[in-house]
C-alpha positions in Angstrom: -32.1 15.9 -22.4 -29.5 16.6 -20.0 -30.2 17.5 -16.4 -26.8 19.3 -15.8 -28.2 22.2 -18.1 -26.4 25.5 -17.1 -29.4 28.1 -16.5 -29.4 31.3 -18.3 -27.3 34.2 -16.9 -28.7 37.4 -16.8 -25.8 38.8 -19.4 -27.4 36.6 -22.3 -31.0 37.6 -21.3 -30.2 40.8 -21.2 -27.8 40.3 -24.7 -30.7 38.4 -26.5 -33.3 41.5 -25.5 -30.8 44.6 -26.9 -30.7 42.6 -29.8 -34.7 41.7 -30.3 -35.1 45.4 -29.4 -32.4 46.4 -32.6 -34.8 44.1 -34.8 -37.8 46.0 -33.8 -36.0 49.5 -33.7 -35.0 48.2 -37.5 -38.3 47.4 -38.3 -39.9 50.2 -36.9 -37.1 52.3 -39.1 -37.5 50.5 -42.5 -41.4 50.6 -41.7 -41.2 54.3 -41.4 -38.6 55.0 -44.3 -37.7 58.3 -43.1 -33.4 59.2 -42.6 -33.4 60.7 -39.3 -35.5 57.7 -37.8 -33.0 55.4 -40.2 -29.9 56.8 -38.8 -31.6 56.3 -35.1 -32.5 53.0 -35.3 -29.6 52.0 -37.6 -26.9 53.6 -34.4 -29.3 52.0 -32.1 -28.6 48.6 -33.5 -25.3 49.2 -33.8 -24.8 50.3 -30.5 -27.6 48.0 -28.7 -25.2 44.9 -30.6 -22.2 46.4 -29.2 -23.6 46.1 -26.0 -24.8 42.4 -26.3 -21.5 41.2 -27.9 -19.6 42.6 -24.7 -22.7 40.8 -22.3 -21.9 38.0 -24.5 -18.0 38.1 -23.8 -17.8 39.1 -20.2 -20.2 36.0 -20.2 -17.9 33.6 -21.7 -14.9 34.9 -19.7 -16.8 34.2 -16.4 -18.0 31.0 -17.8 -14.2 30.1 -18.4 -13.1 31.2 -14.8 -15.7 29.1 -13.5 -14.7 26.1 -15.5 -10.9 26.9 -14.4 -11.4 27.1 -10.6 -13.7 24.3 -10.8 -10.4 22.3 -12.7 -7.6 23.6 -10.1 -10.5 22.6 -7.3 -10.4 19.0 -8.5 -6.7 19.3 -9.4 -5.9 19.8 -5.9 -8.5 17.5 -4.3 -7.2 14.6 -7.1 -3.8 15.7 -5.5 -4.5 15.7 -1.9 -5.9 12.0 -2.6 -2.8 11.6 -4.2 -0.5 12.5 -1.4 -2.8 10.6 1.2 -2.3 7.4 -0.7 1.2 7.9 -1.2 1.5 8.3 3.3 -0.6 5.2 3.1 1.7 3.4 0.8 4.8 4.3 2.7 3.3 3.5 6.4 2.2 -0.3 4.4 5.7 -0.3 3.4 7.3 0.2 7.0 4.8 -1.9 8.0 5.6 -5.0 6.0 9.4 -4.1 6.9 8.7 -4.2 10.5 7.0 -7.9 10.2 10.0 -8.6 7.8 13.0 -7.7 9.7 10.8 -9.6 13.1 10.6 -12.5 11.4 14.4 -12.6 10.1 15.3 -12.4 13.5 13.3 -15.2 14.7 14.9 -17.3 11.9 18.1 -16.4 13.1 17.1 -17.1 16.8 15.7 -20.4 15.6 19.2 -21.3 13.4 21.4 -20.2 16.3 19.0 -22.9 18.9 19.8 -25.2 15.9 23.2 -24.7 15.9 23.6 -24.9 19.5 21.5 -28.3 19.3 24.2 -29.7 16.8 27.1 -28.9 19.0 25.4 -30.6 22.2 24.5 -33.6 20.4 27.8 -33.6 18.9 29.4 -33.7 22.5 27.1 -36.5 23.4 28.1 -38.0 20.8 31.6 -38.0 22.0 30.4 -38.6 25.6 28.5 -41.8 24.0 31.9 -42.8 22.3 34.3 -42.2 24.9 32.0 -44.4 27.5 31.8 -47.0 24.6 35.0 -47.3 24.4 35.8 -47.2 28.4 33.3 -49.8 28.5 35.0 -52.4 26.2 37.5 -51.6 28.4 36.7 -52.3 31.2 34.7 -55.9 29.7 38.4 -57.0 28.9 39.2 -57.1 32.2 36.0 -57.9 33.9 37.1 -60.6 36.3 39.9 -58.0 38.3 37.4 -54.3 38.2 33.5 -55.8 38.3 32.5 -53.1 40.1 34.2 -50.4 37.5 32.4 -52.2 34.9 29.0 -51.4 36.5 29.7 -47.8 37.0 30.6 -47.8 33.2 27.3 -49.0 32.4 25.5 -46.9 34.9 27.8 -43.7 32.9 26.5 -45.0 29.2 23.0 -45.2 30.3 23.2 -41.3 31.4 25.2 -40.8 28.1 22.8 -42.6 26.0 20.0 -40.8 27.9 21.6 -37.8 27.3 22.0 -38.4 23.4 18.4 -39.3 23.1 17.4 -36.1 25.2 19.7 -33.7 23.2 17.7 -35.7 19.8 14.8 -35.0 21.1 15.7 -31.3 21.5 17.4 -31.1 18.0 14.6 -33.0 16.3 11.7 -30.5 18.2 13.9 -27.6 17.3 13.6 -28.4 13.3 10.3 -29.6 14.0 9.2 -25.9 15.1 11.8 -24.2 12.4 9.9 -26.0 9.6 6.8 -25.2 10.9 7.4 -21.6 11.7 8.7 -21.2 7.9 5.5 -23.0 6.6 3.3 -20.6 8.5 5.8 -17.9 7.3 5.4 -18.3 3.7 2.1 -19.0 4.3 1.1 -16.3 5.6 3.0 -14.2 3.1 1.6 -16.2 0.1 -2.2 -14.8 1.5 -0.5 -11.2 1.8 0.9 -11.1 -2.1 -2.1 -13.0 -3.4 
């Protein structure tokens, strides 16, 4: 058996005991068998049925408001879940755009450090080149400018120095881009999954 029954309402009670009472005032009419107390108990059904059918219906009405509020009450709390879900969508939304847009400008930060790597090295480069060539230079004529030749080498060490410095840089600058784009996707790959 059910344990959500819905308890009797005083209408059907009250329904179910005009019409036991018609039954008896029938009875008690056919037992007796005379017209007058036929014509009573036959109006008494009539009317104690009339009553109970409209106990019955104003019962059935107020059993079918009840049922709609208790609808448009989970209606609107099913659509106040609905609305707090959608806020809680859209702030996860802005959220992730937030960390999205942050992180595309750290790229870009990263690729412009890259870039700006590149073009030093490049100029070393040409620093390295230009005192290269200065230097064979000067080795052609080493017996008249000795002492040029030494500051020459003394320039290509700073060059070279510099070179392996601005390397260095470059090669720590990729170092940290790739690693910052493995933790990137990373970290995304444990947000989608």
């Amino acid at each position: 058996m059910s344990n959500r029954r819905i308890p009797r309402s005083r209408r059907a009670i009250g329904a179910v005991v005009l019409l036991l009472s018609a039954v008896l005032v029938a009875l008690v009419g056919i037992i007796v068998s005379t017209v007058p107390v036929l014509i009573v108990s036959t109006l008494y059904a009539v009317v104690a049925g009339g009553v109970a059918a409209r106990l019955l219906t104003d019962e059935v009405a107020q059993l079918r408001r009840d049922w709609a509020a208790d609808r448009a009450q989970l209606a609107d709390s099913n659509r106040n879940a609905s609305v707090a879900r959608s806020r809680e969508h859209i702030a996860f939304a802005d959220e992730m755009g937030q960390r999205v847009r942050a992180r595309d400008e750290q790229i870009a930060s990263l690729r412009d450090a890259m870039v700006t790597a590149e073009i030093e090295l490049a100029q070393a480069r040409e620093r390295v080149s230009a005192e290269r060539a200065r230097s064979a230079a000067l080795e052609s004529d080493a017996n008249s400018a000795q002492s040029d030749l030494e500051s020459a080498r003394i320039d290509l060490r700073h060059a070279s120095d510099a070179l392996a410095a601005s390397e260095s840089a470059e090669l720590q600058v990729r170092a940290e881009l790739l690693a910052w784009q493995e933790a990137a996707s990373e970290e995304s790959r444990r947000k989608f999954a």
